[in-house]
N, C-alpha and C positions, 0 to 999 in steps of 0.2 A: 504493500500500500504506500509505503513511504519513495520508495521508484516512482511509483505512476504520479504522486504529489509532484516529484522534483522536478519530473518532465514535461511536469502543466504548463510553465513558462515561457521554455523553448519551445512546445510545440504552438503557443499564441501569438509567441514571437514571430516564429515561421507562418503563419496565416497569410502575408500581405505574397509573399513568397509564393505560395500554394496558389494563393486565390490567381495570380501570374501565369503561375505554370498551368491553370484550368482553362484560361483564358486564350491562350494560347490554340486551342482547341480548336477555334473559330465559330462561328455561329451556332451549329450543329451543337458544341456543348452547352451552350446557353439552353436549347432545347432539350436537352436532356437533364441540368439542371432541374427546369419547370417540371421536368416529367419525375425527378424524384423526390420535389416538394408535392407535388400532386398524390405522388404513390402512399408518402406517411400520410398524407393527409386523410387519404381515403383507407389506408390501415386502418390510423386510432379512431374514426369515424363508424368503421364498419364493429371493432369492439366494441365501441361504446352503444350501438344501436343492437347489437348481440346481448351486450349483458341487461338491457330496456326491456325487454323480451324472453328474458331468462333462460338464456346458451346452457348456462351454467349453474341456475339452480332451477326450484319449483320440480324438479321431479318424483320427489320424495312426496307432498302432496298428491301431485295427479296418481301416483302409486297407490296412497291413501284411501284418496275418494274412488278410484275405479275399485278397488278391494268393500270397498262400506259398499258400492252398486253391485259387487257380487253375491256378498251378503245377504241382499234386500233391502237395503236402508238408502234407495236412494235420494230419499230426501237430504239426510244429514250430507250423502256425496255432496250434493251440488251446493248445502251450504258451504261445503270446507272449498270450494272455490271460487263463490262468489265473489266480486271483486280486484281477484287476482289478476295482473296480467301479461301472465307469463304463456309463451307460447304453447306450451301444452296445456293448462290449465283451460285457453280459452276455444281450442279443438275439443278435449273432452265435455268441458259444459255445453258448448253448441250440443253434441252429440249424445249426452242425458237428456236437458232439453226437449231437444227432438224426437229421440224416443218415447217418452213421456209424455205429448202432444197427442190426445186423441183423435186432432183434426188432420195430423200425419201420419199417412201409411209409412211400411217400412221400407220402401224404395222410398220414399220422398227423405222419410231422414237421414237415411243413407246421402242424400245427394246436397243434402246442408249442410251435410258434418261434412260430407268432400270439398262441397264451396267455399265452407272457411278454412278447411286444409291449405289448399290452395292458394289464398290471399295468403294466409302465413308462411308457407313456404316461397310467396314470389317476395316478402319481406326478406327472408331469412338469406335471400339470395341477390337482393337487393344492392349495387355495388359491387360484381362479380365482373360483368361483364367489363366496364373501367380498368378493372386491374388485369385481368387477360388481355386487354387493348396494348396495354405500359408493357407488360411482358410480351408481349410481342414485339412490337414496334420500338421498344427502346434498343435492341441489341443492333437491327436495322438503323437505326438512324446514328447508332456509331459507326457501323458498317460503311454506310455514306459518308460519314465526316473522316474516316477511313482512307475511302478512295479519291476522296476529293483532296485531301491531304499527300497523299501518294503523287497525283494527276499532278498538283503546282510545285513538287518537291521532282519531280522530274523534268519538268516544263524546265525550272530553273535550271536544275542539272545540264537542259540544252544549251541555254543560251549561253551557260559557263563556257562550252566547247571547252577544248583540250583543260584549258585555265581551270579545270571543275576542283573543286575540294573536299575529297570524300567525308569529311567532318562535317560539309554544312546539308550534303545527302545524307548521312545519318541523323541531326538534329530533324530534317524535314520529317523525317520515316518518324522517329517516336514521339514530336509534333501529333504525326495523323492517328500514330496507334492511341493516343489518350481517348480519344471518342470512343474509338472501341473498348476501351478498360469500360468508361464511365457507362456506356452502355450496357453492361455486361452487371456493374454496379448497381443500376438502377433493377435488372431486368428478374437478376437472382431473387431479391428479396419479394419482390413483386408476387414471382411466382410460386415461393416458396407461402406465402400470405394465401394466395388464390386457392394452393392447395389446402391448406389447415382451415379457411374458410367453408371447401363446398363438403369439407370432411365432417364439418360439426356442420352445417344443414342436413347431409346425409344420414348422419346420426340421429338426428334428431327426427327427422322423415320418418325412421323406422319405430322410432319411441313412439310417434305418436300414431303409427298406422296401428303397432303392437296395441295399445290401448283401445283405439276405435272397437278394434276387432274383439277383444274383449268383450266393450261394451255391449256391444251388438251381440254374440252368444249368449249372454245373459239377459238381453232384453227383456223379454217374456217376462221372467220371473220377478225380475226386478221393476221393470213399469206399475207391475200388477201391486206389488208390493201396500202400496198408500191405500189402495182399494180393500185389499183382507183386511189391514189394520182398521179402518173406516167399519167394516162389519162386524168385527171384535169386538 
């Protein structure tokens, strides 16, 4: 810890330095710049509209209440979600709900609890497509600031004729290669983000199919449930 302290200075120092040699890149890096303030941006955006929605908790609940609706007590189920709004909790209420609805057959509630699957899931996946854009197109558009680097780092090499100095053909080449690092920088994390994203919507797809399906076998006995008690 005391390392990484001492080196704080130096490397602040060296900023004005850095920010130089990025620049150098040519316009092409400026674009890629934008694109990987765009990519955290749309990271910590997409966590925080995950955990609004509960990625990562509330499933202990919907576990709860689908368990009290196997039971027959689906009244107390849908209290213990009332309220809640987390992404599974408000699949499974739609889908008690509905069943529970005398004025819905069982295809019809079937096909409510799929409607708001749906909105939920187009949430949960909401900002996906943006960052498979970034991961695409960034490593391309080093690629380009690449060759276009290449293309004026020889251009000159002609006009040098004989007179050429293979030093400032080298500076030109790792000049063009910077696009492609930063490209390559932006494009990783991006993609690595995209995947861990569509991995916890997937996840979650199946928790809450798992539950529907639940609820639906136990339908019957449990809809009926309010009605015995009501006779008793």
């Amino acid at each position: 810890m005391s390392d990484i302290l001492a080196a704080l200075p130096t490397f602040f120092s060296d900023a004005p330095a850095r920010l130089e040699l990025l620049l150098q890149g040519g316009p092409v890096i400026l674009l890629i710049a934008a694109l990987s303030v765009l990519t955290v941006a749309l990271i910590l955006w997409k966590i925080w509209r995950l955990a609004l929605i509960g990625a990562w908790t509330g499933g202990r609940r919907a576990e709860r209440a689908v368990r009290l609706w196997e039971s027959g007590d689906a009244a107390a189920a849908e209290r213990l979600l009332v309220g809640r709004r987390t992404c599974r909790a408000e699949v499974v209420l739609t889908a008690m709900r509905s069943l529970r609805d005398p004025a819905l057959s069982a295809e019809a509630a079937e096909a409510e609890t799929v409607r708001v699957a749906k909105g939920v899931l187009a949430r949960l996946r909401s900002g996906l497509r943006p960052l498979e854009l970034i991961a695409t197109v960034a490593p391309l558009l080093g690629l380009l600031g690449t060759v276009l680097g290449m293309i004026a780092a020889f251009q000159a090499l002609q006009e040098a004729g004989s007179r050429a100095d293979p030093a400032t053909l080298a500076g030109g080449i790792w000049e063009a290669l910077l696009t492609t690092a930063a490209g390559m920088a932006v494009a990783i994390p991006a993609s690595a983000a995209l995947t861990w994203f569509e991995a916890v919507a997937d996840r979650l797809r199946h928790e809450m199919e798992d539950l529907a399906t639940r609820l639906r076998i136990r339908a019957p006995e449990a809809a009926s449930a309010p009605l015995r008690h009501a006779a008793e």
